[in-house]
N, C-alpha and C positions, 0 to 999 in steps of 0.2 A: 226223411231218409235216415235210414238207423248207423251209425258210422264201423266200418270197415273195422275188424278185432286183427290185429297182427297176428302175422304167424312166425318173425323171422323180427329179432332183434339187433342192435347194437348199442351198446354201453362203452362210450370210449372217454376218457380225460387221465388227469392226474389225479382227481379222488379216489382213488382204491379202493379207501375204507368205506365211500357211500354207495360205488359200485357192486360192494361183495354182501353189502346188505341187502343191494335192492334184488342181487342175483340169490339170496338167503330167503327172500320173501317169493321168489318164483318157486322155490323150492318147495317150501312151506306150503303153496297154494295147490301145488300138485301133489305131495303129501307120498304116496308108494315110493321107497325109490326105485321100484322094479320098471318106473315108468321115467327115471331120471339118466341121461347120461351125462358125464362130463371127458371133455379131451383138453389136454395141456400140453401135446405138442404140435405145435403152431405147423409141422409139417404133415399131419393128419392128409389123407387124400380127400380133396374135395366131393368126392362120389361115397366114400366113408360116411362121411358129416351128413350127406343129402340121406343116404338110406335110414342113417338110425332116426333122422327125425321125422320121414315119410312111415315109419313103423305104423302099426294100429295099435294104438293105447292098450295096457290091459288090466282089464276091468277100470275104465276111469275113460273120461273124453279129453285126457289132454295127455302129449307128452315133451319132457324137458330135455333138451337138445343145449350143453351150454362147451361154447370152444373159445379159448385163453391163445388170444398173441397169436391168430391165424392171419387177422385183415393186417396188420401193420407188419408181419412178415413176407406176405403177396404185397402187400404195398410197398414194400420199399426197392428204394433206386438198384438196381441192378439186379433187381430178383433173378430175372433171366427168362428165356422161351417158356419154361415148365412150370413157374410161377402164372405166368400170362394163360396157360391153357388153363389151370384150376382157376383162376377168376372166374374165366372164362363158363366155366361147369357150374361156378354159384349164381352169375348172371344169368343162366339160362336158366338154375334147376328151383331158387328159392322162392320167384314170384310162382312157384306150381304146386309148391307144399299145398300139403291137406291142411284141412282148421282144425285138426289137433294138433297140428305142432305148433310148439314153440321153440325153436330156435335162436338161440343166443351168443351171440359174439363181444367176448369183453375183452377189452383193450386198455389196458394202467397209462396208454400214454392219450396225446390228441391226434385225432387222426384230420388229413388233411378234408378238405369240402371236396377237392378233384378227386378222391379216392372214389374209383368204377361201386363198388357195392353202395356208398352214400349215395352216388350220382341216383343209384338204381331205387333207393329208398323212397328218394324227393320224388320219381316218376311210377310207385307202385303202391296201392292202398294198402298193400297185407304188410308193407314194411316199416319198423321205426327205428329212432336215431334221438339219442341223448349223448349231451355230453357233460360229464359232471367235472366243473373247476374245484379247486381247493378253495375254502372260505377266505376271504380276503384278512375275517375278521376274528381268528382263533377264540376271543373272551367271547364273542358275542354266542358262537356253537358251542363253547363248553358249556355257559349259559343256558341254549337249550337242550343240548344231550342228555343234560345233570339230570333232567328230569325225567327221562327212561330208567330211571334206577328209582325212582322217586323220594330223591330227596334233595336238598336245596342248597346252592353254593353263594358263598359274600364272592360280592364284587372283588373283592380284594386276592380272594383266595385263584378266583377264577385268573385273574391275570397273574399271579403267580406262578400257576400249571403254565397258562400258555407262553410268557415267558422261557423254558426250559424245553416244552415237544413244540413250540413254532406251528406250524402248518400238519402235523404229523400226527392226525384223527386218530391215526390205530393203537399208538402208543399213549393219547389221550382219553379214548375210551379205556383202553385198559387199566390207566392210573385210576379212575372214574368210576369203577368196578372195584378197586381194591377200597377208596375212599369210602362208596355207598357202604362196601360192608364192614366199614371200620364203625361208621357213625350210625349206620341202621337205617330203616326205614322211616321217612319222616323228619330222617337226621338235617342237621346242616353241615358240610364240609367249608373249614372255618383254614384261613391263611396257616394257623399253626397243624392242623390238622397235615396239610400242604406241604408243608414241610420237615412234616415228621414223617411221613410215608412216600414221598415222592424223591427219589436220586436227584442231583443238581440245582433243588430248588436254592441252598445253600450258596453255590457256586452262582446261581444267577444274580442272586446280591451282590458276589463277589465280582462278575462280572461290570455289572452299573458300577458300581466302584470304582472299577479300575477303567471305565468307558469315563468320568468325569474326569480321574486323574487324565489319561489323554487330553483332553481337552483342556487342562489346566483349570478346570472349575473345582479350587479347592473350596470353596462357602459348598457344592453339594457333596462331594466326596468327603468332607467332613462331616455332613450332616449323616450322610448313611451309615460310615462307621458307627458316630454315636448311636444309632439307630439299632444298628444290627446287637451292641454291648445294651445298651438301656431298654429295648420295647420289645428284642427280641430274646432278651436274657441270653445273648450267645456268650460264651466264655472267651475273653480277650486273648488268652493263649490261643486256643483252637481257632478262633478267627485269623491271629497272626499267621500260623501255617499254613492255612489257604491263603491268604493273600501271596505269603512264598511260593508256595504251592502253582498261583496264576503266575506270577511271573518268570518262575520257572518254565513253565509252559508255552508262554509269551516267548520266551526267549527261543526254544527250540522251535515255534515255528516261525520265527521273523529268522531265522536259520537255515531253514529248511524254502521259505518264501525269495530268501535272497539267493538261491540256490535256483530260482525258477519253480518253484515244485508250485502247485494248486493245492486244494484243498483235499482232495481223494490223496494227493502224494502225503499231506501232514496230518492228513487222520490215520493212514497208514504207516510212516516212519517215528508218531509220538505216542499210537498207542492208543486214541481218540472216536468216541463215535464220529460221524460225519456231522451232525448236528452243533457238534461241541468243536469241531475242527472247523466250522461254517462263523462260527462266533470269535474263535480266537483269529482266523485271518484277518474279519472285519477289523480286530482290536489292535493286532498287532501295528495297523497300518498307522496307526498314530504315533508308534515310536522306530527309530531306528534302530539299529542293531546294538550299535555303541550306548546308545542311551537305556536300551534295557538290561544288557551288560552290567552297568554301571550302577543300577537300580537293583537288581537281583543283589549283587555284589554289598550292597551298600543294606539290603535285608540281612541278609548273612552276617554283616558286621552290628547291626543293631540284634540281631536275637544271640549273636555272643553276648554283650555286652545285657541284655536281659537276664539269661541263665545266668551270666556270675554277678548279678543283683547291682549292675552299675546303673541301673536306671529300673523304671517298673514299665508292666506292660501299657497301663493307662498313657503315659508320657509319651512311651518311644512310638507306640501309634500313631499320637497325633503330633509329633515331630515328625512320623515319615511321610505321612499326608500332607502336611505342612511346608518340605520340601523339597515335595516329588512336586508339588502344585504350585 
């Protein structure tokens, strides 16, 4: 028995970026876009959505029907009566589509298993249901993404990148793209490559850094400073100012965290992506306010004492590490 072809999709999770691919390949398979529609507000009338993908194709057997933030809009708590009645119109009207359409509903978030349209999935052949999670394992996808561009990443490099975009596919293909055509086809994208084309790869050394100092592990937060002056030929001055630089930052948001604010309030009051404000709240938690006060304070008085040559930059680094830790 030949298995039922859907006519009526749903795409729901927190992966976005593998959603907007797979919804890029319906595209692509259907080819005219005179036979594509797309809607992105989530308050489109349910009898809208039903007719254009009940359409007859033209010149082609299929047509593409794709609607953004409809289901978790009807679905959520308090919709109201007039929510309830368009459910109600796609319950009735999607198990009826013709087998030219295809119909699509993507959803950036998770939708619940009691939502009416899943319910309706699990009990009709023409319908289907994905949901795509974020990779748990960011190295391991960059890993295999690199290879849509074809060309090839060190281990090293790869956790690098994902270090700095975390979970954040869209903005790792896109580094990914810039990399591939840095080094060509066949190329390898190599850690320094990584950090010469990618924003905060620098800052995320900075950040390990200053996550060991929290922790009072000065044997590792020594060893990375020398790391970052010796194998990564960073220039000790420039290094010193990001590290100022972090703890500055540290400071205004254990500032801003003592103040009650979360992370949306300190990416917004410091000036911060959300990513980079997701990192510094983590970090700050290790120090109090008084002690990074005091720390900031205490940089400030060693990079005097550097510009007017009372010590060098070699030294007064590994004095500050020495007893911050």
């Amino acid at each position: 028995m030949s298995r039922t072809t859907p006519t009526f999709y749903v795409f729901h999770g927190e992966d976005e970026f593998t959603i907007r691919e797979v919804v890029q390949d319906f595209k692509q398979k259907i080819g005219d876009a005179i036979n594509i529609r797309e809607f992105d507000d989530p308050k489109t009338p349910a009898a809208v959505i039903l007719s254009e993908a009940q359409q007859i194709p033209f010149l082609a057997d299929r047509r593409l029907v794709v609607v953004y933030g409809m289901l978790s809009f009807l679905g959520k708590r308090g919709a109201g009566a007039a929510a309830k009645e368009e459910l109600e119109r796609l319950l009735t009207g999607l198990p009826l589509l013709p087998d030219s359409a295809r119909l699509v509903f993507v959803e950036n978030t998770t939708l619940s298993d009691s939502h009416p349209i899943l319910q309706l999935i699990h009990q009709t052949p023409t319908g289907y249901v994905k949901k795509y999670d974020v990779p748990k394992n960011p190295v391991a996808w960059i890993q295999k993404h690199v290879q849509t561009y074809d060309v090839k990443i060190e281990p090293q490099a790869a956790q690098a990148l994902a270090s700095v975009i975390g979970n954040d596919l869209r903005r790792a293909d896109a580094e990914l793209d810039k990399m591939a055509a840095f080094v060509g086809i066949g190329g390898t994208i190599t850690e320094r490559v990584v950090a010469l084309l990618t924003p905060y790869v620098g800052e995320a050394d900075i950040f390990e850094m200053v996550d060991a100092i929290g922790r009072r592990d000065g044997y590792r937060a020594m060893t990375l400073l020398h790391h970052k002056i010796e194998h990564d030929e960073q220039d000790p001055m420039q290094l010193f100012g990001m590290i100022i630089r972090q703890f500055r930052l540290l400071l205004l948001t254990r500032e801003v965290m003592d103040e009650g604010g979360n992370v949306a309030s300190v990416a917004n009051q410091i000036g911060q992506k959300s990513f980079v404000a997701k990192k510094l709240v983590q970090q700050a938690r290790n120090f109090s306010l008084q002690q990074l006060e005091a720390i900031y304070f205490h940089l400030l008085d060693t990079d005097i004492a550097v510009k007017s040559g009372k010590v060098d930059i070699h030294t007064a680094l590994d004095l500050f590490v020495g007893s911050i830790t």
